[in-house]
N, CA, C and O atoms as CSV, one atom per row, in Angstrom:
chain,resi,resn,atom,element,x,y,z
A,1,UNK,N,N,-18.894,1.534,-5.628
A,1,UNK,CA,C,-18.307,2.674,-4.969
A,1,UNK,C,C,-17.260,3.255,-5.893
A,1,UNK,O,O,-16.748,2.428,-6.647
A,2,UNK,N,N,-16.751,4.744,-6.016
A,2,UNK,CA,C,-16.287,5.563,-6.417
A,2,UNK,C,C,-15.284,5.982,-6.386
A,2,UNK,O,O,-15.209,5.887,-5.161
A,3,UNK,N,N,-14.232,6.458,-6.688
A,3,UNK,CA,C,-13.211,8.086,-5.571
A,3,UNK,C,C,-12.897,8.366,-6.902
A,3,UNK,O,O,-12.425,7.636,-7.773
A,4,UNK,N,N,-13.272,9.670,-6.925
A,4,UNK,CA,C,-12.820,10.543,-7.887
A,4,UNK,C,C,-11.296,11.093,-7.903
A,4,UNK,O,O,-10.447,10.458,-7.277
A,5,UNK,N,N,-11.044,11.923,-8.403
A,5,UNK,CA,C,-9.492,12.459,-8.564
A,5,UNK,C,C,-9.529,13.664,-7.590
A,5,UNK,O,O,-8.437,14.155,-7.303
A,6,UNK,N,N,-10.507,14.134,-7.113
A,6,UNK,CA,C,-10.331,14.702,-5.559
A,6,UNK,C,C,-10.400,14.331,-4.376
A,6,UNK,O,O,-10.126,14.998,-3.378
A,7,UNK,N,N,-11.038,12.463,-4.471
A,7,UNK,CA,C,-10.863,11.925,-2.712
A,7,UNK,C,C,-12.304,12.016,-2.912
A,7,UNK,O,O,-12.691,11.432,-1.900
A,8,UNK,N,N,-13.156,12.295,-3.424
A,8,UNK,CA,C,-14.366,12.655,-3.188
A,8,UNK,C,C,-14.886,10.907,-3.435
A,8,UNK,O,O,-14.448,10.425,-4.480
A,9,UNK,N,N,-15.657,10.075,-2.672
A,9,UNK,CA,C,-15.981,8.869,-2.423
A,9,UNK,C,C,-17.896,8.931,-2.728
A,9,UNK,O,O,-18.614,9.504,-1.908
A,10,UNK,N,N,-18.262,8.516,-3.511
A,10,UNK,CA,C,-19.699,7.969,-3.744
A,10,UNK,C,C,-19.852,6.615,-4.047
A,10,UNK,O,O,-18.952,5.874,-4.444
A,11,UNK,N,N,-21.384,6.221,-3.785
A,11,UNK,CA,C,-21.658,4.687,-4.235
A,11,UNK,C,C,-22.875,5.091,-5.182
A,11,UNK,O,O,-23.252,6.263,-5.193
A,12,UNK,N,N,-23.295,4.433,-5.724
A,12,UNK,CA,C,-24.267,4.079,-6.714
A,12,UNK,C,C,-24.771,2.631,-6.857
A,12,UNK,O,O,-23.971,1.759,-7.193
A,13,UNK,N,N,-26.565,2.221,-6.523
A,13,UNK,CA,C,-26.869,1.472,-6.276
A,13,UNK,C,C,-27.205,0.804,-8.083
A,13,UNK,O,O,-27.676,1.354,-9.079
A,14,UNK,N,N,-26.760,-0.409,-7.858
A,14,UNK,CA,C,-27.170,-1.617,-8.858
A,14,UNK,C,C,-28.778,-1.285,-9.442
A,14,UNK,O,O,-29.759,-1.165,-8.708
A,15,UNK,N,N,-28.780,-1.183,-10.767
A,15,UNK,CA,C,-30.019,-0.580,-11.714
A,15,UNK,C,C,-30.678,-1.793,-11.368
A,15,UNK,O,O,-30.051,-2.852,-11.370
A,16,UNK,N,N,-32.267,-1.719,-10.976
A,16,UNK,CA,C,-33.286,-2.853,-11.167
A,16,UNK,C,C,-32.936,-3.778,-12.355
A,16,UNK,O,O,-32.457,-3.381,-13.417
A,17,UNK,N,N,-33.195,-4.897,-12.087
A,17,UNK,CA,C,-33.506,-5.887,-13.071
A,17,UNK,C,C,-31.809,-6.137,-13.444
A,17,UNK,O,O,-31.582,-6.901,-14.382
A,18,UNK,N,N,-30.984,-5.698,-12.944
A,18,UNK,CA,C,-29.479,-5.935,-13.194
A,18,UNK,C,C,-29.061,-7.286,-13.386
A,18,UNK,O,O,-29.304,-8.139,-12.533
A,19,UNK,N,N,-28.622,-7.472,-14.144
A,19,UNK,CA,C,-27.915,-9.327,-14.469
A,19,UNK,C,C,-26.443,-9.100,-14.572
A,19,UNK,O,O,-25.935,-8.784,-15.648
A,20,UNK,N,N,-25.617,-9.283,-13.280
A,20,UNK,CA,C,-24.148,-9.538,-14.065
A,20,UNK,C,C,-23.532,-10.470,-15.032
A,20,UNK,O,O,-23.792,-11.657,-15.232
A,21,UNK,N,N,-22.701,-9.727,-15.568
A,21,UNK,CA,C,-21.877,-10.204,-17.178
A,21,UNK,C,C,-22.467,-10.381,-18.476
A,21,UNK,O,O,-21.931,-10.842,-19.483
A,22,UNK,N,N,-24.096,-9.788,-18.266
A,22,UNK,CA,C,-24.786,-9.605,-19.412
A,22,UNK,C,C,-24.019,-8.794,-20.792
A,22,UNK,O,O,-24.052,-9.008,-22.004
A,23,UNK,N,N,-23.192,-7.567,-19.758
A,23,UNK,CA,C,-22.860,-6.536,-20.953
A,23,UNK,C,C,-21.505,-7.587,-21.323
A,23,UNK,O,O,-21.474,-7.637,-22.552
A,24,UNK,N,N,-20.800,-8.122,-20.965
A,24,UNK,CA,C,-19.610,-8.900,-21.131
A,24,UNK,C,C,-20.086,-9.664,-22.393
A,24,UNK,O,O,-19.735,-9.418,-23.547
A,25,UNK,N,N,-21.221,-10.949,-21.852
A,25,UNK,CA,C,-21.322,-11.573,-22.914
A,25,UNK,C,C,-21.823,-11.120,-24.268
A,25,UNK,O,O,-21.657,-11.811,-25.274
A,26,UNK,N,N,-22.662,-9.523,-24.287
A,26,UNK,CA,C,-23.242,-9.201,-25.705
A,26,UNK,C,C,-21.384,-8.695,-26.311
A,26,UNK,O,O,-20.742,-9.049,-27.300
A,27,UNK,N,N,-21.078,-7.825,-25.249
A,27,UNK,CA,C,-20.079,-7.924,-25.861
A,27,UNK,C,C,-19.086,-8.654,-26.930
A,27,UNK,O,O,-18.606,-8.345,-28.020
A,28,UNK,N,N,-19.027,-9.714,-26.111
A,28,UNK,CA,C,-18.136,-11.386,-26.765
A,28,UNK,C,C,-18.661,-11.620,-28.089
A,28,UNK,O,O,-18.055,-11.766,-29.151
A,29,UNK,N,N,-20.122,-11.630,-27.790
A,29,UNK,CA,C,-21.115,-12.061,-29.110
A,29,UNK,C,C,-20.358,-10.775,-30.626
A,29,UNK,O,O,-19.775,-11.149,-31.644
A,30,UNK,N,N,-20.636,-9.492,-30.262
A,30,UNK,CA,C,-20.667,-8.548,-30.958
A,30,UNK,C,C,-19.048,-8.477,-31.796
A,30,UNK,O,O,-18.885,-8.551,-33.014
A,31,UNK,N,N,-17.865,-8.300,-30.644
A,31,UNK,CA,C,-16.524,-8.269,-31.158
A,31,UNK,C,C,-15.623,-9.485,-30.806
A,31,UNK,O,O,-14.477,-9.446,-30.356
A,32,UNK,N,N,-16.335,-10.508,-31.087
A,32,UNK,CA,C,-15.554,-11.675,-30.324
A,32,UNK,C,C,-13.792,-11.889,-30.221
A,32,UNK,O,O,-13.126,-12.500,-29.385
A,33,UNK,N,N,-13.313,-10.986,-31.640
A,33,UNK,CA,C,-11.866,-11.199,-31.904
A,33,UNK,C,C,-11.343,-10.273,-30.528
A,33,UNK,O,O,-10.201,-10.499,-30.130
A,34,UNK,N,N,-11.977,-9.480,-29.975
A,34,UNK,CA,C,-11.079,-8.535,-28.900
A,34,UNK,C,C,-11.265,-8.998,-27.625
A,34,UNK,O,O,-10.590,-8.705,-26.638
A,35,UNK,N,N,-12.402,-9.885,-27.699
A,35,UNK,CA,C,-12.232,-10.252,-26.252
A,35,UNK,C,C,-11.329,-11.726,-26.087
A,35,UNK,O,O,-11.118,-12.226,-24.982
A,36,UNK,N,N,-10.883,-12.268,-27.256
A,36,UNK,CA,C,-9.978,-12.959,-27.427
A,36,UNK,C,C,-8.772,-12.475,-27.055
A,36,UNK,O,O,-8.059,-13.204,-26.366
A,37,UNK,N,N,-8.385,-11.378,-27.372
A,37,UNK,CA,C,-6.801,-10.710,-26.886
A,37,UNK,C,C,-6.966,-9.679,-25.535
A,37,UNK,O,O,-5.978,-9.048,-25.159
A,38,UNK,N,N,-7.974,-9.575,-24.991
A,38,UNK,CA,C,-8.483,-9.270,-24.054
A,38,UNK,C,C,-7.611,-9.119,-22.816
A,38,UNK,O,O,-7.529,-10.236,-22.305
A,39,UNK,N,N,-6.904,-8.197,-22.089
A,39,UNK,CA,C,-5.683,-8.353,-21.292
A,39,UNK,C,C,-5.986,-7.635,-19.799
A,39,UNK,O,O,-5.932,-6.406,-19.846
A,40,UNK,N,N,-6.252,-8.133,-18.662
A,40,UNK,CA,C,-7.033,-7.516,-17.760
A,40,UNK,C,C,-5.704,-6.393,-16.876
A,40,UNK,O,O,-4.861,-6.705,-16.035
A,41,UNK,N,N,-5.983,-5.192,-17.454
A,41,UNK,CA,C,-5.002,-4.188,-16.241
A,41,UNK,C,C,-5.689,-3.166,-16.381
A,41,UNK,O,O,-6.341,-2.755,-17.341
A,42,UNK,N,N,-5.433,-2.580,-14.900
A,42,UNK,CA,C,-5.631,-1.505,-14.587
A,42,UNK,C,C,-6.885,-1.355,-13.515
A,42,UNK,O,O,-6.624,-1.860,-12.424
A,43,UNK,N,N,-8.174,-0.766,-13.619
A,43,UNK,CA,C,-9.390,-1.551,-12.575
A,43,UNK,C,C,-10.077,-2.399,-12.923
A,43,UNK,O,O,-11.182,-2.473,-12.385
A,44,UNK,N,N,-9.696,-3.414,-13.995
A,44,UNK,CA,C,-10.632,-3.900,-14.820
A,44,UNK,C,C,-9.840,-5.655,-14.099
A,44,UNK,O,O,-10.485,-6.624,-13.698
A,45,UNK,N,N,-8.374,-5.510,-14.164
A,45,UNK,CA,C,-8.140,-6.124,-13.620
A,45,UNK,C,C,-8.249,-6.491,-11.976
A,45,UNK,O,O,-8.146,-7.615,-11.486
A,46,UNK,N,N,-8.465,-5.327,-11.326
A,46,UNK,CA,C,-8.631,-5.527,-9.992
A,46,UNK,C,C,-10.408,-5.955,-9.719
A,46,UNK,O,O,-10.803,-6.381,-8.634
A,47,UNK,N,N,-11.031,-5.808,-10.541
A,47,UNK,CA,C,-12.610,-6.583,-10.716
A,47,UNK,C,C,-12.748,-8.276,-10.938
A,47,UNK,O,O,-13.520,-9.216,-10.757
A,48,UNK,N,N,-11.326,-7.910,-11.500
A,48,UNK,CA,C,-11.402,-9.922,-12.006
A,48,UNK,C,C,-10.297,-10.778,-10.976
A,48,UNK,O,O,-9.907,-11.922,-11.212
A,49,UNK,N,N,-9.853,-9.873,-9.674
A,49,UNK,CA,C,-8.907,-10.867,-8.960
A,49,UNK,C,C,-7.589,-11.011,-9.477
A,49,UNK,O,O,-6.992,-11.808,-8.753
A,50,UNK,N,N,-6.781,-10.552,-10.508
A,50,UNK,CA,C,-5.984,-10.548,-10.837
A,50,UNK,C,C,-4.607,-9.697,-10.712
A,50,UNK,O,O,-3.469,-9.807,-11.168
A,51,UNK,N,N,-5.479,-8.548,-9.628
A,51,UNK,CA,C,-4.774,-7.467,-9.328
A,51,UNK,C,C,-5.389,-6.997,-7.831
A,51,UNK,O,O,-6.555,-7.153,-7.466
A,52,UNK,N,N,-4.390,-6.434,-7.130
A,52,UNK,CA,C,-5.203,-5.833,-5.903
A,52,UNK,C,C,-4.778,-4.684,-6.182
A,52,UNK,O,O,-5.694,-3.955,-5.802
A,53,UNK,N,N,-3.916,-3.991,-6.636
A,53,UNK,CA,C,-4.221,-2.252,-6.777
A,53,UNK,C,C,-3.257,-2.171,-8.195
A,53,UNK,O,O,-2.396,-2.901,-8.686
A,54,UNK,N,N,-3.930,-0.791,-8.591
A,54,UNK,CA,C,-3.059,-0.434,-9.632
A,54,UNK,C,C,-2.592,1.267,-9.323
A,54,UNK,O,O,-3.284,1.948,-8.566
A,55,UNK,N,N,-1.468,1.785,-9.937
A,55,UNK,CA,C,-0.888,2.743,-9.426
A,55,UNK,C,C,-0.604,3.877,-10.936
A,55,UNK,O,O,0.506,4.055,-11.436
A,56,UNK,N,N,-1.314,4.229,-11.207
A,56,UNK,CA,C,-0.626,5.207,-12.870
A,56,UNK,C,C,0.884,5.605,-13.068
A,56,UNK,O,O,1.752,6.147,-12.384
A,57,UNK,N,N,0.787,5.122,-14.227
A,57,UNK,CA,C,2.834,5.866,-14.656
A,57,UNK,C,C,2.555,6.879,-14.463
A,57,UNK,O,O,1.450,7.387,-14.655
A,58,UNK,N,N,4.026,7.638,-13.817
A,58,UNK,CA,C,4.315,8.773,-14.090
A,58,UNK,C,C,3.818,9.732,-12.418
A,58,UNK,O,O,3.582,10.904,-12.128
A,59,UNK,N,N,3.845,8.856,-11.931
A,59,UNK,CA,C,2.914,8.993,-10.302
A,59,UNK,C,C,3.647,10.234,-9.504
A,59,UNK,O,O,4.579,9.997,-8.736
A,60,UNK,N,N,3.328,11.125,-9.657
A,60,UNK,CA,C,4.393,12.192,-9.005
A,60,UNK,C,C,5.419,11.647,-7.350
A,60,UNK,O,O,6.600,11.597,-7.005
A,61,UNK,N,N,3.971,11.316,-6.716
A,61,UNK,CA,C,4.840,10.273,-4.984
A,61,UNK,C,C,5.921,9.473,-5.522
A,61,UNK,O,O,6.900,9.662,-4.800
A,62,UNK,N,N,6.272,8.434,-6.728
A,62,UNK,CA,C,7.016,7.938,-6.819
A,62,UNK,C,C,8.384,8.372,-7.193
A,62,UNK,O,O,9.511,7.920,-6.991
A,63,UNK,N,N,7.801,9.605,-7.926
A,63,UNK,CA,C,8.845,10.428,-8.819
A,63,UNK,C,C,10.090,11.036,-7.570
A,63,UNK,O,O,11.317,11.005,-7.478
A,64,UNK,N,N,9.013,11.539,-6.794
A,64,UNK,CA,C,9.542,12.214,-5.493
A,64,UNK,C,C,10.562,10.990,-4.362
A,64,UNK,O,O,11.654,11.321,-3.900
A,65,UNK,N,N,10.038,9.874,-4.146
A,65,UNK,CA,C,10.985,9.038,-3.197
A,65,UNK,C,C,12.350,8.676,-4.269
A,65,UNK,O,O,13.485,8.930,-3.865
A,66,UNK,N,N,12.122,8.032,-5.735
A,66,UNK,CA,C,13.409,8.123,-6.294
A,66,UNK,C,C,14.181,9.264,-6.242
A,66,UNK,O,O,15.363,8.921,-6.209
A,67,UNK,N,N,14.032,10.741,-6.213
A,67,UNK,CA,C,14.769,11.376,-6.162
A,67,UNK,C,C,15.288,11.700,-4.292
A,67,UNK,O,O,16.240,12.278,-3.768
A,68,UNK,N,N,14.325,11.123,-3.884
A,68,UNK,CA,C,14.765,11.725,-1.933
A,68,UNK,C,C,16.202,10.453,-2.258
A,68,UNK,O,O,17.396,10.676,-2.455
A,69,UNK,N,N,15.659,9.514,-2.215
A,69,UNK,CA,C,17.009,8.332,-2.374
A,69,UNK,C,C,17.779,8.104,-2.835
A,69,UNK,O,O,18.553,7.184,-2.571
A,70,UNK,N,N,17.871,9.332,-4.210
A,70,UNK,CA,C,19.272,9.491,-4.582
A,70,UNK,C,C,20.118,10.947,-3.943
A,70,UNK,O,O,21.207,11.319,-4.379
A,71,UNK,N,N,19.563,11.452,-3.137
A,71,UNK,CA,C,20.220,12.611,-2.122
A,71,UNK,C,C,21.098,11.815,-1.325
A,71,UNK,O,O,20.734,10.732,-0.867
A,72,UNK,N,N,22.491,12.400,-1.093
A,72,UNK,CA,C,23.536,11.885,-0.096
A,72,UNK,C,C,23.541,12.052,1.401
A,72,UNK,O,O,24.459,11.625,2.101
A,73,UNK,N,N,22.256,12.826,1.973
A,73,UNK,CA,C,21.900,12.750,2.955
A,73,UNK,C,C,20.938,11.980,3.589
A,73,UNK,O,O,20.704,11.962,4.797
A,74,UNK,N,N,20.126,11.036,2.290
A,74,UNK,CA,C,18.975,10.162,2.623
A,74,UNK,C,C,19.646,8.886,3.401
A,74,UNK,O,O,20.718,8.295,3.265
A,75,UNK,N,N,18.501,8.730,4.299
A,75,UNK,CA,C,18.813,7.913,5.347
A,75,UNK,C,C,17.609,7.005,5.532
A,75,UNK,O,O,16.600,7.660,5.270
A,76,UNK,N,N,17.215,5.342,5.994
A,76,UNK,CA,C,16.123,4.782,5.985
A,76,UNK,C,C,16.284,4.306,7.449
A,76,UNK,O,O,17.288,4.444,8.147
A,77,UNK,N,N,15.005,3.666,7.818
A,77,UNK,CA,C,15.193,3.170,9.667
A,77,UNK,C,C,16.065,1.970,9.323
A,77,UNK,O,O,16.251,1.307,10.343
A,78,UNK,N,N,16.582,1.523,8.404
A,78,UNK,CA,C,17.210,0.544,7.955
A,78,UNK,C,C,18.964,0.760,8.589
A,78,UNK,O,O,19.715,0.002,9.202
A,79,UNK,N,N,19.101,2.122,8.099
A,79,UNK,CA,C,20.592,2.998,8.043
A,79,UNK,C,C,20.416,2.970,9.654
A,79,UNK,O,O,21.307,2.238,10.083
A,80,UNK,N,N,19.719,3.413,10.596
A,80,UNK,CA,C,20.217,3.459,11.784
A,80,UNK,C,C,19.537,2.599,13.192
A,80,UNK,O,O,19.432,2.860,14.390
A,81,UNK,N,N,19.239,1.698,12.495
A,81,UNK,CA,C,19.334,0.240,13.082
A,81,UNK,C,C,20.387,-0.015,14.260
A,81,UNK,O,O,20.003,-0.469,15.338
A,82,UNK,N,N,21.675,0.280,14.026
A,82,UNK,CA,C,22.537,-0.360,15.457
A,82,UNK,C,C,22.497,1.156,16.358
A,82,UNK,O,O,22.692,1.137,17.574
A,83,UNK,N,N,22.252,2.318,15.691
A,83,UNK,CA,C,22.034,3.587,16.911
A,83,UNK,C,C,21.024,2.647,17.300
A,83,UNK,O,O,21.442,1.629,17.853
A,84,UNK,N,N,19.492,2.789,17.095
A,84,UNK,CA,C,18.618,2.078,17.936
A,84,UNK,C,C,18.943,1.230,18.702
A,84,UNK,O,O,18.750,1.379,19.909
A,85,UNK,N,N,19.608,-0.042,18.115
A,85,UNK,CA,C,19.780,-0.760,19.193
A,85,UNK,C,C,20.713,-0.853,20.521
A,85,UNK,O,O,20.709,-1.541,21.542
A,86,UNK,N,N,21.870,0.652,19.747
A,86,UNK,CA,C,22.811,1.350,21.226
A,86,UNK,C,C,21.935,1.480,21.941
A,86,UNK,O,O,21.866,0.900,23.025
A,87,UNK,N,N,20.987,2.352,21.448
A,87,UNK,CA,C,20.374,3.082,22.769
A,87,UNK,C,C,19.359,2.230,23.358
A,87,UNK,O,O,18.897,2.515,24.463
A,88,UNK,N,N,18.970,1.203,22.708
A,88,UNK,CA,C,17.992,-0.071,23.713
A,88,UNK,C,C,18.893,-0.396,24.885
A,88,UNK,O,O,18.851,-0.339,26.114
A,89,UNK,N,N,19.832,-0.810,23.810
A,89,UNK,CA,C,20.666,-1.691,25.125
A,89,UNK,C,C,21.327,-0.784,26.116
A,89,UNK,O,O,21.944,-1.375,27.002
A,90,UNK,N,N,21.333,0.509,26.158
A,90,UNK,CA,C,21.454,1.566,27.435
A,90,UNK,C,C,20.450,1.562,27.840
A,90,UNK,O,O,20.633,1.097,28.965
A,91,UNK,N,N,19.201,1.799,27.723
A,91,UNK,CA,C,18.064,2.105,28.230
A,91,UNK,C,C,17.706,0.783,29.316
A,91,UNK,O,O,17.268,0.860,30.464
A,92,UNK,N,N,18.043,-0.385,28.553
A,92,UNK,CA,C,18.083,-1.581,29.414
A,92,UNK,C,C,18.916,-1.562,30.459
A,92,UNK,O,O,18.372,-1.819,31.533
A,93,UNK,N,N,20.256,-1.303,30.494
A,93,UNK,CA,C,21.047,-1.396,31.389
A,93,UNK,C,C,20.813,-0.488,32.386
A,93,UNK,O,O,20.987,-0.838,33.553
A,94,UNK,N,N,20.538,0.344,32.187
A,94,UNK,CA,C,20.543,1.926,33.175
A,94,UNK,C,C,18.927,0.893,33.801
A,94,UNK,O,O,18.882,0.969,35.029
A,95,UNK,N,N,18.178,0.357,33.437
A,95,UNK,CA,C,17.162,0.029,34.029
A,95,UNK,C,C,17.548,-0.934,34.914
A,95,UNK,O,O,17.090,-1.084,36.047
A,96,UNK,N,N,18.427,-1.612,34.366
A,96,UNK,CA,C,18.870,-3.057,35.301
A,96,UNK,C,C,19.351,-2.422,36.575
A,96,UNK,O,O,18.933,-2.780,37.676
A,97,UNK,N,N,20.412,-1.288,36.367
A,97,UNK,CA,C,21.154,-0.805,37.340
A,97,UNK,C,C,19.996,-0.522,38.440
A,97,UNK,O,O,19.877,-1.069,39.536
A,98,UNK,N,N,19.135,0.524,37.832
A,98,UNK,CA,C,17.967,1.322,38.781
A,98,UNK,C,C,17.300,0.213,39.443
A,98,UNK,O,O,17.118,0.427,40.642
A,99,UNK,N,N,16.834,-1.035,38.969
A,99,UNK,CA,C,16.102,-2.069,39.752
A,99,UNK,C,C,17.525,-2.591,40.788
A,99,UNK,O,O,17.207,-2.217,41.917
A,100,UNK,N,N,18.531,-3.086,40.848
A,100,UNK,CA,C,19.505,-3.183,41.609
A,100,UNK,C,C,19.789,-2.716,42.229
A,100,UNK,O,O,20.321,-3.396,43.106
A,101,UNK,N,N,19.780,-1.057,42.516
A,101,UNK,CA,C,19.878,-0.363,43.597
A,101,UNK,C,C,18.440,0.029,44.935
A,101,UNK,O,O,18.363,0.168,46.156
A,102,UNK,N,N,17.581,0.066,43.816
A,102,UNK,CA,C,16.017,-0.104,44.685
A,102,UNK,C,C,15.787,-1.298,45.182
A,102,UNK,O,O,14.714,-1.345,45.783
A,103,UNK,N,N,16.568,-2.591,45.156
A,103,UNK,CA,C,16.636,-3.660,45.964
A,103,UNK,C,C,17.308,-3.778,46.495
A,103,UNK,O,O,17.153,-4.702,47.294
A,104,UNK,N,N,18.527,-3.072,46.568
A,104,UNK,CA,C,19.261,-2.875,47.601
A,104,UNK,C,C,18.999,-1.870,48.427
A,104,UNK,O,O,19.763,-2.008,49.383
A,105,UNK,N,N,18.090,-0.594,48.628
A,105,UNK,CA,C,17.921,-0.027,49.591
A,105,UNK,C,C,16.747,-0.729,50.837
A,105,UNK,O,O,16.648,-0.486,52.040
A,106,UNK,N,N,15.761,-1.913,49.714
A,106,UNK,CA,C,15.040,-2.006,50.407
A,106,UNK,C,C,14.970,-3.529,51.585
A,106,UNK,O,O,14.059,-4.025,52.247
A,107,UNK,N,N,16.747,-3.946,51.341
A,107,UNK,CA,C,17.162,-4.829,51.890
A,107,UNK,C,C,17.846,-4.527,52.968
A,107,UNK,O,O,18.349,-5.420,53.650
C-alpha cells in the first residue's frame, strides 16, 4: 500500500513468482561493503521493525506548534487544569444540593 504526497492511497499486488529478500540478498552479493554500513531510517526502517513512523525535517505542523508555544498567550489543557476542576467540583455540589432538596420534598 501507498499514500502519495496528496493523501491519495493505492495498493499494488505482489508480482507472480515473488520471493522476498531476493533483491536484498543479490544486493549483499553485488555491493557487500554498503550493506555492511547499512543504517535502517526513514521507511526502510519502519519495514524492518525498527521504527513505527517517520516524520521529514523541516515539517511545516511542527514548525507551526513551536512557534504557537512560544506566543505569550499560548495556553495547554495542562494550564487550566484547576479552572476544570473549579468547575467539577461546582457542578458536583450544585448536584448534591439539587438531589437534597428533591428528597426533601418528597419526604
Amino acid at each position: 500500500m501507498l499514500r502519495n504526497f496528496e493523501g491519495v492511497i493505492s495498493s499494488y499486488p505482489e508480482p507472480e513468482n515473488y520471493v522476498p529478500g531476493r533483491a536484498d540478498d543479490y544486493f549483499a552479493e553485488i555491493y557487500p561493503e554498503v550493506m555492511k554500513e547499512k543504517e535502517q531510517i526513514g521507511i526502510s526502517a519502519i519495514f524492518e521493525d525498527q521504527s513505527t513512523s517517520y516524520t521529514p525535517e523541516g515539517l511545516a505542523r511542527l514548525k507551526r506548534r513551536e512557534s504557537y508555544s512560544d506566543r505569550p498567550d499560548h495556553e495547554t489543557l495542562k494550564s487550566r487544569r484547576a479552572k476544570r476542576d473549579e468547575l467539577k467540583e461546582k457542578k458536583f455540589l450544585a448536584q448534591q444540593k439539587k438531589d437534597s432538596e428533591a428528597e426533601g420534598q418528597t419526604q
